[in-house]
C-alpha positions as a printed NumPy array, in Angstrom:
array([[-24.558,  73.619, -18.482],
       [-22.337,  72.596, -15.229],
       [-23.615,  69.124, -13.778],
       [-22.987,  70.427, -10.222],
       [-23.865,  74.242,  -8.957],
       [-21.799,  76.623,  -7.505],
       [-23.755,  75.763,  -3.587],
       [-23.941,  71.829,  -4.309],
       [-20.102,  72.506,  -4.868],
       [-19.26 ,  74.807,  -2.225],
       [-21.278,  72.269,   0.348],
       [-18.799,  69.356,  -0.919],
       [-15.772,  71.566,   0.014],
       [-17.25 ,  72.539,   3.466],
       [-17.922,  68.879,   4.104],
       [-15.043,  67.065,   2.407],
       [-11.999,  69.462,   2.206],
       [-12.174,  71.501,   4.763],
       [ -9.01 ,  72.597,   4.291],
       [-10.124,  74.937,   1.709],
       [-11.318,  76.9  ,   4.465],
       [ -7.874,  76.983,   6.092],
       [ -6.315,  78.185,   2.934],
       [ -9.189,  81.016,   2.426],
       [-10.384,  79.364,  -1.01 ],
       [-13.521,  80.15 ,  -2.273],
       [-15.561,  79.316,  -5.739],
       [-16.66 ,  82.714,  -7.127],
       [-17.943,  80.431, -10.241],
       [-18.943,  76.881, -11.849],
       [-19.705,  76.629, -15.771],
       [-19.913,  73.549, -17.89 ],
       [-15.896,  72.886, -18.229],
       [-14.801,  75.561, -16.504],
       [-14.153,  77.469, -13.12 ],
       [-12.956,  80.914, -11.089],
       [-12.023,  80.383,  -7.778],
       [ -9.987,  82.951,  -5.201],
       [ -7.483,  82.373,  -2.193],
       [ -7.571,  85.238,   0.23 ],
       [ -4.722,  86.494,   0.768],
       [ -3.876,  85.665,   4.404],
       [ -0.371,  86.836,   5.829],
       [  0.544,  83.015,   7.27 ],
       [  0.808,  81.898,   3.673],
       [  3.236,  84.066,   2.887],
       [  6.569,  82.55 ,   2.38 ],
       [ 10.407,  83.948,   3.265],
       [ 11.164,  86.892,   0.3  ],
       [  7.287,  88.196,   0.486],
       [  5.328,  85.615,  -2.108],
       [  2.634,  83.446,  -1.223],
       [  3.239,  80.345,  -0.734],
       [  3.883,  77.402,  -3.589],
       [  1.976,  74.781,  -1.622],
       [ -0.919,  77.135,  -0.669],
       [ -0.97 ,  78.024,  -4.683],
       [ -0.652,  74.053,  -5.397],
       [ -3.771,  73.224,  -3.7  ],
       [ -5.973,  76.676,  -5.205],
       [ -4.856,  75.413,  -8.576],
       [ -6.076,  71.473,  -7.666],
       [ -9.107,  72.473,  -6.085],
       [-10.101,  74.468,  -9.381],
       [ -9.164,  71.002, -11.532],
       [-11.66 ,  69.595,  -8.976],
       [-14.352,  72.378,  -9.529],
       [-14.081,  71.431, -13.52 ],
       [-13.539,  68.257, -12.9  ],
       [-17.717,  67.852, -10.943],
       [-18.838,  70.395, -13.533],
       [-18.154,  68.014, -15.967],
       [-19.138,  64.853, -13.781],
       [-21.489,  65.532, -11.087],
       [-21.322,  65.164,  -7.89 ],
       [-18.562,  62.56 ,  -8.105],
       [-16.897,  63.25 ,  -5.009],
       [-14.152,  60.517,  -5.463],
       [-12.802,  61.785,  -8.674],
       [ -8.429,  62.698,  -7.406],
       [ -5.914,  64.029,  -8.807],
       [ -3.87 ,  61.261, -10.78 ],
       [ -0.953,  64.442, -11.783],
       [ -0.525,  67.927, -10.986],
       [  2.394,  69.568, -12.868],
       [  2.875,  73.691, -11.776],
       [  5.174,  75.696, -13.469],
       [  5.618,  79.224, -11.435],
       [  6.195,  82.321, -13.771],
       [  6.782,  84.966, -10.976],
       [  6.216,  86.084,  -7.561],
       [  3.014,  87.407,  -6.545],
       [  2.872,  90.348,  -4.304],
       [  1.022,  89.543,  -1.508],
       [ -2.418,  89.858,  -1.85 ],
       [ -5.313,  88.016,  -3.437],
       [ -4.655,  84.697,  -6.194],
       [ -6.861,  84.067,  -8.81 ],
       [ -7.495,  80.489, -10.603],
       [ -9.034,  80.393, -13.622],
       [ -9.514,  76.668, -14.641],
       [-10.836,  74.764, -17.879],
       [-10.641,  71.258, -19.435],
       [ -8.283,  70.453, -21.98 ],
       [ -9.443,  66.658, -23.036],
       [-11.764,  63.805, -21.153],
       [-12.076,  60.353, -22.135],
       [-13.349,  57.34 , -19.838],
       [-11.541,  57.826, -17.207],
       [ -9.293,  60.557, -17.124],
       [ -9.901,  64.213, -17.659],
       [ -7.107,  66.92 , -18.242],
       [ -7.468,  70.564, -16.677],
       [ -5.741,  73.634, -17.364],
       [ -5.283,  76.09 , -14.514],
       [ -4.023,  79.907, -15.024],
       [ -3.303,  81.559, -11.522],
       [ -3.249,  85.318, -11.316],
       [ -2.344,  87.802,  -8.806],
       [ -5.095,  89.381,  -7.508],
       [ -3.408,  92.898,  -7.849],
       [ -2.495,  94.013, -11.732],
       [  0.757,  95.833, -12.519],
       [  0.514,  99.44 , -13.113],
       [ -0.668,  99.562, -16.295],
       [ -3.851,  97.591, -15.28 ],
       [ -2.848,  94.362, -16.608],
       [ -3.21 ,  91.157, -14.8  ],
       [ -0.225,  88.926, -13.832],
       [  0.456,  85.546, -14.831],
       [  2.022,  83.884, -11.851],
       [  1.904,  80.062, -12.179],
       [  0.347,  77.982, -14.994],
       [ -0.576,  74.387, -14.1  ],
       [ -1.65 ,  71.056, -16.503],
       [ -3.293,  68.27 , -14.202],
       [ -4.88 ,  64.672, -14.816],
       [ -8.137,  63.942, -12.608],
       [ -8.976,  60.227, -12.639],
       [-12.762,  59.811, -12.095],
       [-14.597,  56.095, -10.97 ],
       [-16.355,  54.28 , -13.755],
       [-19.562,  55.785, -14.89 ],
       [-22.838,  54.692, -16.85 ],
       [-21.831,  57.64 , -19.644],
       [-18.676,  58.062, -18.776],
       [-17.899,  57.912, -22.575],
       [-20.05 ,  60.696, -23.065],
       [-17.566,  63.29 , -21.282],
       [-15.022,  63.786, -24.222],
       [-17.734,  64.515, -26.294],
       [-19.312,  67.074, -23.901],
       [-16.174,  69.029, -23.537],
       [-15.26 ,  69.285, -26.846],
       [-19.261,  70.659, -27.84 ],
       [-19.031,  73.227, -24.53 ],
       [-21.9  ,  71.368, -22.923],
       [-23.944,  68.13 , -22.402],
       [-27.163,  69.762, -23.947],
       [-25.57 ,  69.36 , -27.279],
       [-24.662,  66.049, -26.264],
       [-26.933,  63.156, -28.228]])
């Protein structure tokens, strides 16, 4: 079960980071670990040779280490990014991106995240496209149970947590 929901979450954004507005990003889910979360497309973010933009995809894929990041934690809103590393596979055609985030490992402190960003339009067979895959670090404050997270992630949720 997520410690934060997907309006307690979408409320930090609008408050905190309202760039996410800017860039057209939007939460379209919040689980225990994980995350889905869209940028419109929006024709200012596309870049010279027709692809959206690297930075604009940068900050979809951080904000979905963020959305894993508070479903793990809470409402921590001063858990940041320690290291984002983005690898881009191929262009995407303008149009929608997709981010489809999970955790990797937690421990006291730190907590790894794994984003996959898809084009929002498939190839012709119907498949979806891979277009960047990104590892990042979050670095959270200290918490009372902080030791607890490693164990949560690895058991898919804090109810099974003792």
């Amino acid at each position: 079960m997520s410690r934060i929901s997907l309006p307690e979450f979408t409320a930090i954004l609008d408050r905190e980071l309202p760039i996410t507005r800017l860039l057209g990003i939007r939460t379209e889910a919040i689980e225990h670990g994980r995350g889905r979360l869209r940028m419109a497309f929006n024709p200012d973010l596309v870049r010279p040779g027709g692809t959206v933009a690297g930075p604009a995809m940068m900050a979809l894929a951080d904000v979905a280490m963020y959305a894993v990041v508070l479903s793990l934690l809470g409402p921590v809103e001063l858990a940041v990014t320690t290291n984002l590393s983005i690898n881009f596979l191929r262009k995407p055609a303008p149009g929608d991106v997709i981010a489809e985030a999970h955790a990797l490992k937690g421990g006291r402190r730190l907590i790894v995240v794994e984003v996959e960003l898809y084009s929002g339009t498939s190839d012709p067979d119907g498949e979806r496209l891979l277009v960047a895959h990104t590892v990042g670090t979050y670095s959270a404050p200290p918490l009372p149970e902080s030791a607890a997270v490693e164990k949560a992630i690895e058991a898919g949720s804090w109810d099974k947590v003792s």
